[in-house]
C-alpha positions in Angstrom: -51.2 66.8 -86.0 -54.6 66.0 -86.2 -57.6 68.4 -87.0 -61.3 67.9 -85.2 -63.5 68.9 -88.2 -67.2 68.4 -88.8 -69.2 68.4 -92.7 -73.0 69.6 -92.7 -74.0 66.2 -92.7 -72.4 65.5 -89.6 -73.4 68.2 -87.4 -75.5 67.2 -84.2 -77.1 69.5 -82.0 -75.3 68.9 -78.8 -78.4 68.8 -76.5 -80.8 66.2 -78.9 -77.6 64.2 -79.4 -77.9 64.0 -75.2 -81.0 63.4 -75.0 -80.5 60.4 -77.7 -77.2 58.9 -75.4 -79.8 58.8 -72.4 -82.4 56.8 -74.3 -80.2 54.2 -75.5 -77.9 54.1 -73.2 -74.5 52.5 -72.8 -74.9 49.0 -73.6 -71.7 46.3 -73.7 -72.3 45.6 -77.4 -70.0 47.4 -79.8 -72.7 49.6 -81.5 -76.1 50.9 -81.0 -79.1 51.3 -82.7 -78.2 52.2 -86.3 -81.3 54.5 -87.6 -81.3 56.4 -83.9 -80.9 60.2 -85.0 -81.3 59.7 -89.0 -84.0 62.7 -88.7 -81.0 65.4 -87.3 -78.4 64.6 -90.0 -80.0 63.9 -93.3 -80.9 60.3 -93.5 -77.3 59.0 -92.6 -77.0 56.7 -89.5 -76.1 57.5 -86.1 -74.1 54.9 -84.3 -73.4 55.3 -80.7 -70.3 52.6 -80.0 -67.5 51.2 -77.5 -64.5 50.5 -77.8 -62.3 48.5 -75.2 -59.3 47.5 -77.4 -57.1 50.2 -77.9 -54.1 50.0 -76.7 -52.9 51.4 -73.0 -48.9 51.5 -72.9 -47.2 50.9 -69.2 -44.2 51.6 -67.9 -43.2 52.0 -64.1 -41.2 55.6 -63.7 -39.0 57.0 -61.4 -40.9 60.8 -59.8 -38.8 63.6 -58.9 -37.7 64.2 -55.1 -41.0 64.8 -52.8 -40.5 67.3 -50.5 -41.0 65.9 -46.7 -40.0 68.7 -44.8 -42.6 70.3 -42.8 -42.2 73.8 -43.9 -45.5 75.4 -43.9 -46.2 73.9 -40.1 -43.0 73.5 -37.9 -44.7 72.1 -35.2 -46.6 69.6 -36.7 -44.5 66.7 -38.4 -45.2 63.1 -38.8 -41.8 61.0 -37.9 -41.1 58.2 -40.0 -38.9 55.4 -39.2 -38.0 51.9 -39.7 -37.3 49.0 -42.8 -39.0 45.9 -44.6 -37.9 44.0 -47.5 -40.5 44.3 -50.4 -40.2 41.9 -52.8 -41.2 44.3 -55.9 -39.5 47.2 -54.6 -36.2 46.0 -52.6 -35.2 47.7 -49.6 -37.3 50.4 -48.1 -36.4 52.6 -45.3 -37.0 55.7 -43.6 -35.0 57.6 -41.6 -36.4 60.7 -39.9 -34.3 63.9 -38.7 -35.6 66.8 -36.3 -35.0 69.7 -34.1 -36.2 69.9 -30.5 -38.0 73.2 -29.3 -37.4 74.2 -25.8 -40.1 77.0 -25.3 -39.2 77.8 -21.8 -36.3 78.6 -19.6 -35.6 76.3 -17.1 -33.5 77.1 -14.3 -34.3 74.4 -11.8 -34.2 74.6 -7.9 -30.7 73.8 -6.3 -31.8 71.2 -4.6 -33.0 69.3 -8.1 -31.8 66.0 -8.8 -31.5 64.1 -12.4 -33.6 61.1 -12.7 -33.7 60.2 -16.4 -34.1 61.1 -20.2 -36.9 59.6 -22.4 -37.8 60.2 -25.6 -41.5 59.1 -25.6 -43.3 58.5 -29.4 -47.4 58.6 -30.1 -47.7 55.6 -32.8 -50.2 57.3 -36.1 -48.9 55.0 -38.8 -47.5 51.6 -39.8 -46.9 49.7 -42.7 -45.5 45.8 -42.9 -45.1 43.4 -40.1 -45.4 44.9 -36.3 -45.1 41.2 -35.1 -41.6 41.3 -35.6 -38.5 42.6 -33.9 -37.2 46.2 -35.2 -34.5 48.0 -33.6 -34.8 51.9 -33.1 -31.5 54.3 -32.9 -31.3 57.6 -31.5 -28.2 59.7 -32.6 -27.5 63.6 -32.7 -26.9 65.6 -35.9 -23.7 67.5 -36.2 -25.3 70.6 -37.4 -28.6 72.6 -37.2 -31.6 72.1 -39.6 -32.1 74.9 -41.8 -35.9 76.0 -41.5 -35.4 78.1 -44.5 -34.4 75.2 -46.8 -36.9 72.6 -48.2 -36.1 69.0 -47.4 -37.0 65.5 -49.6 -37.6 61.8 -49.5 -33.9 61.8 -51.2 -32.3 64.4 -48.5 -30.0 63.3 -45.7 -27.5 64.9 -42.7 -24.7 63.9 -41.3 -24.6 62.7 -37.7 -22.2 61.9 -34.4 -21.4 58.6 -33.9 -22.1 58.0 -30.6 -25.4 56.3 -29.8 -27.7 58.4 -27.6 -30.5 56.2 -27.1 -31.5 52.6 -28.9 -34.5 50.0 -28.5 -35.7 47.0 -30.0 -39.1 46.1 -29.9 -42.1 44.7 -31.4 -44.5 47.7 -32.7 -48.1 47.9 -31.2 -50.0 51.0 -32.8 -53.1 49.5 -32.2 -52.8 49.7 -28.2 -53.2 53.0 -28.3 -49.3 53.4 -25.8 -46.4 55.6 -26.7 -42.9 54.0 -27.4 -40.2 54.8 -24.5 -36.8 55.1 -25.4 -34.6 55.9 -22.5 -31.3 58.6 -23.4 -28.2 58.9 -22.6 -27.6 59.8 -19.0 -24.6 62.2 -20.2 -27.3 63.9 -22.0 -29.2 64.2 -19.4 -26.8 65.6 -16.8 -25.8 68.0 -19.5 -29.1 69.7 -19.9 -29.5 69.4 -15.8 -26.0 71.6 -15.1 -27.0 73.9 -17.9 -30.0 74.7 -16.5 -28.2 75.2 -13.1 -25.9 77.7 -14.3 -28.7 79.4 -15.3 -27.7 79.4 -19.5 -30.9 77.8 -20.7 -33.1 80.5 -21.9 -34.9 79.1 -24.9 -34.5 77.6 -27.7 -31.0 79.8 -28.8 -29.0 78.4 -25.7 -30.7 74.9 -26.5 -29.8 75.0 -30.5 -25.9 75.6 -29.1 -26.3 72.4 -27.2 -28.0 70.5 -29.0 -28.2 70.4 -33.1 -31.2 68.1 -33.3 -32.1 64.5 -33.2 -32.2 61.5 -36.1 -34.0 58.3 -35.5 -33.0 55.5 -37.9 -33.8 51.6 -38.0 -31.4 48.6 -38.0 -29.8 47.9 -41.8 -30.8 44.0 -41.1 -34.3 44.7 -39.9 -37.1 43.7 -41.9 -40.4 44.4 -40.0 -42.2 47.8 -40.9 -41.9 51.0 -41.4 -43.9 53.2 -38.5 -45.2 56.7 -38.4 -45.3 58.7 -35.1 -47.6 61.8 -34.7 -45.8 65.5 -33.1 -48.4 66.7 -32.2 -49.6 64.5 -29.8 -48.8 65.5 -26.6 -47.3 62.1 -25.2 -44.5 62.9 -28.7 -41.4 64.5 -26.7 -38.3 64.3 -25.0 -38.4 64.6 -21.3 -36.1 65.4 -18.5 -36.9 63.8 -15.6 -36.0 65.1 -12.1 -37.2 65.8 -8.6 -36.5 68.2 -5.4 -37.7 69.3 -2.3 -40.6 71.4 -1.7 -40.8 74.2 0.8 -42.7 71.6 3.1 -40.0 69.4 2.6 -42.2 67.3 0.5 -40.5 65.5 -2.9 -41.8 67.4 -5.7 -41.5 65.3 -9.4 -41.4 67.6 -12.3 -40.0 67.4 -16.1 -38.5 69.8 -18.5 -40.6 68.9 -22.5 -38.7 69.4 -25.2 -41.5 69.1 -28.7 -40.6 67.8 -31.9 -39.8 71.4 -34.2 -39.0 71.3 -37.8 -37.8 68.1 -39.5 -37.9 65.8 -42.3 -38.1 62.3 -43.9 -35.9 60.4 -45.6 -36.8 57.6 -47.6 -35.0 55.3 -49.6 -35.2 52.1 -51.6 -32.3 49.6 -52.9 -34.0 48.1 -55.8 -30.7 45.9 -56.9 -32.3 42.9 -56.8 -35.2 43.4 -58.3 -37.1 43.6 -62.0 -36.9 47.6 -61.0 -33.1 48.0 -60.8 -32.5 50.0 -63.9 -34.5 52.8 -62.0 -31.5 54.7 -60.8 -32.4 58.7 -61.7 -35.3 61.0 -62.3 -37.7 60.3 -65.0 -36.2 56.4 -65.5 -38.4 54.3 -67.3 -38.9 50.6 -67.4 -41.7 48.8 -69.8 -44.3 46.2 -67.9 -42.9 44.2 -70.6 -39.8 43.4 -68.3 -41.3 43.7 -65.0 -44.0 40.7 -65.7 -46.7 42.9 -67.4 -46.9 44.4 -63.6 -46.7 48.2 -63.0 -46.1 50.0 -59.6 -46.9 52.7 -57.6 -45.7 54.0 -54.0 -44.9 57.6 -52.6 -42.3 57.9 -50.3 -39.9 56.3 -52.4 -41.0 57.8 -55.6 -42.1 55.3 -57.8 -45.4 56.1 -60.5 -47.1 54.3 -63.5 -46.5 56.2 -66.6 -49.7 55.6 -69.5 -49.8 56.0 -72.9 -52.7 55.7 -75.4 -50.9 55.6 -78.8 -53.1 55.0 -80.9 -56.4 56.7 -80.0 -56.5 59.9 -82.6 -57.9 56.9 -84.8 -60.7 57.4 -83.4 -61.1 60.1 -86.0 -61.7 57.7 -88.8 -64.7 56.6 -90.0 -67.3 59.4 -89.7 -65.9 60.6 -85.7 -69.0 63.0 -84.3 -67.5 62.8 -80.5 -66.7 61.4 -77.4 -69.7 60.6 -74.9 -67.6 58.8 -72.3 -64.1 57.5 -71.8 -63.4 55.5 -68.3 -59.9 54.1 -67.2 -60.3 51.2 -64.6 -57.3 50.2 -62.6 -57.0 47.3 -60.7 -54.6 46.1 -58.2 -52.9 42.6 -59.2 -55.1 40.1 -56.8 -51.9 38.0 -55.5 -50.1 40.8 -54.9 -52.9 42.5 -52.6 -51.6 41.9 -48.6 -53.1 43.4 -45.5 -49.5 44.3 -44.4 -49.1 46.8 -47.1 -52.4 48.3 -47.5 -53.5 49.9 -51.0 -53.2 53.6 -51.7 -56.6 55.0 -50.0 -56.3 57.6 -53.2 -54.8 57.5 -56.2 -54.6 60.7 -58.9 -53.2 61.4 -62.4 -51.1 63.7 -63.8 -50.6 65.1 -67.4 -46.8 64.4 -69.0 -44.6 65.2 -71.9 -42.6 62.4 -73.5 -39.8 62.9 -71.1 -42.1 62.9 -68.0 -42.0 66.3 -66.9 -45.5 68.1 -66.0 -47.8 69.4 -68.7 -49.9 72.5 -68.1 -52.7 70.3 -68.6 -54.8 69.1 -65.2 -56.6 66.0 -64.4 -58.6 67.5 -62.0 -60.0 64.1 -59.6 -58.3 61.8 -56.8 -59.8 59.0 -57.1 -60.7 56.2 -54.3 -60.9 52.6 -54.8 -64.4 50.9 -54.9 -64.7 47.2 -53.7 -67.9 45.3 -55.3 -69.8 44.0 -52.5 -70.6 40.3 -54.3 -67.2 39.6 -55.6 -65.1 41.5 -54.0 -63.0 43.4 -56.9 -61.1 46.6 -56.0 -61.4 48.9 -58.8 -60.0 52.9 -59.4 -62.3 54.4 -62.0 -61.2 57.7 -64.1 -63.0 59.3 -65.8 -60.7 60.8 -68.6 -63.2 62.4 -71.3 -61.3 65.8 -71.3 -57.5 64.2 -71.6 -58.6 62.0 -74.4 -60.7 64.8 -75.8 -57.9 66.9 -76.4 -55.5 64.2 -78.1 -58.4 63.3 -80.4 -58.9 67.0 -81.3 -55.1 66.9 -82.2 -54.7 70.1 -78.7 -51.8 67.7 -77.8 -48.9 65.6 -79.3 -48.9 62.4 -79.4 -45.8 62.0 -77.1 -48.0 63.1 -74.2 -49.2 60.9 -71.5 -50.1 60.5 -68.1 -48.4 59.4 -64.9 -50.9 57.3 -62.3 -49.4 58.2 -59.0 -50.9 58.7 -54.8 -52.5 61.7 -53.8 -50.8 64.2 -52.4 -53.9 64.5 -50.1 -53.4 61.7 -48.4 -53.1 62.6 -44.3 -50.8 61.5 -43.1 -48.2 60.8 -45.5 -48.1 57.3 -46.4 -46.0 54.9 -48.3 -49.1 52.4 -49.2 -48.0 50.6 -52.9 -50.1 49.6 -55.9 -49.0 46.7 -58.3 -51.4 46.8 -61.2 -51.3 44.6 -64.1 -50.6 46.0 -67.7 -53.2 45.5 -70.4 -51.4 41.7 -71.5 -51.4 40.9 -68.0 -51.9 36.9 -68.1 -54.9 37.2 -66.1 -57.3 39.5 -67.7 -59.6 40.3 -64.7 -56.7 42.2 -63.4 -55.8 43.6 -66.9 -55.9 47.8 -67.1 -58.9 48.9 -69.2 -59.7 51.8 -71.6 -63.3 52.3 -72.1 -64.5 55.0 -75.0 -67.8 55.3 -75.6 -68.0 57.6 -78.9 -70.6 58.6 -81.7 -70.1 58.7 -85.4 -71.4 58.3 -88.7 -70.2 55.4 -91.0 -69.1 56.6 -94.7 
């Protein structure tokens, strides 16, 4: 363990020493202006330098289960569904299980006839290929959902085999036009004679029909993964029927069922890929066998864990402080593909050797910034107080950070991030540690 410790030749007031920084400012040469500040510490010299050599340690990591379940706002739950084939991160698929509310009793005239059962879906998301084919299944689960229980990415229920409803199609979110899926007609007539006899009250008499609903993709299917929003009103299943008015008139009319509480799951088969040893919680694997790449996507829990190891030698030679420190991340430039869009956030998160949470905070999502003359997609943190501490010996050595997406982002998204490690071939897409720092030279 280190010790931050100061001699009287060495002590700066803070505020003269910032009103020094701002004068000479942060130039890309290794040190400043040697005689700056000699009249605050007794003659010695004041060197304000940077250093972008020390060494940042990568490894990709396996995150803990995120929760998907809609707990905190039953009505409101954004259905994910579908598969692509990543070539980084294998397999990905979501499956998406749900309850139906009925919020009404329906007891339809005698005269009523069944028409149909449609489950209608208000696109909010996608992410790989709509232009392709993808196949949509409909099946019910054999038991309830339990709204007291929290659901994850890694969760799953059982369902009936039978095949209640199934489309293939080729995805348009951008039109703005809900996807139809026409049910089972045994279904249908089900829920009609129930209503008839009059045991159709609510949701109670509904839950004893009808467990919920799962919606998963085809196992061959490689297109994209899509997001569909509850709470848009065009988002339910519909019973379709019709009978005759007291003027003799046809009368249409439709029983809505909304989407109620549910949940996500998401999986990835990484077998065939430089990821495979990722099997369990807190998994590691270096950059040094992944290609000196690193990666990053929610949904299927995958984070960049970072280690300084050698910073506390910082303390050497005369340390005074820190003034800055700046991490930029960039995303690997061949691997950047309008079909799988970047995270629009990324954050950071403070980790003991075995990658479980520290009670330190790094308190900052942090966008991407693209340079408007060449182009370059950069995250910037600024990570003065984590360094701080490490070089004040306030935290072991083992510690380090996990780069992973915001938890902020709405709605949930599975956009990925390959960044290259810092002996990535091509140094423009390198990771970078910038320090700028003050000392005094013995």
């Amino acid at each position: 363990m280190y010790q931050f410790c100061y001699n009287k030749q060495t002590v700066i007031n803070i505020k003269f020493l910032f009103l020094i920084i701002v004068s000479v400012g942060f130039w890309s040469c290794e040190k400043g202006d040697q005689q700056i500040g000699t009249n605050f510490i007794g003659g010695n010299t004041l060197q304000i330098n940077k250093i972008d050599s020390f060494t940042v340690k990568t490894s990709t990591v396996l995150l803990d289960s995120i929760q998907t379940s809609n707990n905190s706002n039953p009505s409101s739950m954004q259905i994910l569904v579908g598969r692509y084939i990543d070539p980084y991160l294998g397999n990905v698929s979501c499956k998406s299980f749900f309850q139906l509310d009925l919020n009404q009793s329906f007891q339809p005239d005698v005269t009523a006839v069944y028409d149909s059962l449609v489950l209608t879906l208000a696109y909010s998301y996608s992410y790989g290929d709509t232009t392709k084919a993808q196949n949509l299944y409909v099946q019910q689960l054999t038991s309830i959902i339990d709204p007291n229980k929290y659901y994850f990415n890694t969760s799953t229920l059982s369902t009936k085999p039978e095949i209640l409803g199934s489309v293939k199609f080729k995805a348009r979110p951008g039109l703005n036009l809900p996807l139809h899926i026409k049910m089972s007609d045994i279904l249908g007539n089900n829920i009609m004679n129930r209503g008839f006899a009059g045991t159709l009250t609510g949701d109670g008499d509904w839950l004893n029909i009808f467990n919920g609903m799962a919606l998963s993709s085809d196992n061959l299917d490689n297109a994209s993964i899509l997001g569909f929003n509850s709470n848009k009103d065009s988002t339910a299943l519909r019973l379709f029927y019709h009978y005759q008015g007291s003027n003799g008139n046809v009368v249409n009319s439709n029983l809505v069922f909304k989407i109620g509480f549910g949940f996500n799951s998401i999986s990835s088969d990484r077998k065939l890929t430089k990821l495979s040893s990722l099997k369990n919680p807190q998994d590691m694997v270096s950059t040094s066998l992944t290609n000196e790449q690193a990666f990053v996507q929610s949904g299927i829990g995958i984070g960049t864990r970072i280690d300084f190891p050698y910073i506390q030698q910082l303390q050497n030679s005369g340390f005074v402080g820190l003034n800055q420190v700046y991490l930029t991340i960039k995303p690997v430039r061949t691997t950047i593909d309008p079909l799988f869009p970047l995270p629009s956030t990324l954050t950071m998160y403070s980790v003991n050797e075995v990658n479980f949470l520290t009670n330190f905070t790094i308190p900052q999502d942090v966008g991407y910034r693209i340079d408007p003359g060449t182009g370059e997609i950069t995250y910037t943190f600024n990570l003065y107080q984590y360094v701080d501490r490490i070089v004040r010996g306030q935290t072991t050595k083992w510690d380090g950070l996990i780069l992973a997406t915001s938890n902020n982002a709405t709605p949930f998204q599975l956009n990925r991030l390959i960044l290259g490690s810092q002996n990535y071939p091509k140094n423009f897409d390198a990771i970078k540690l910038n320090v700028y720092f003050t000392n005094v030279p013995k």
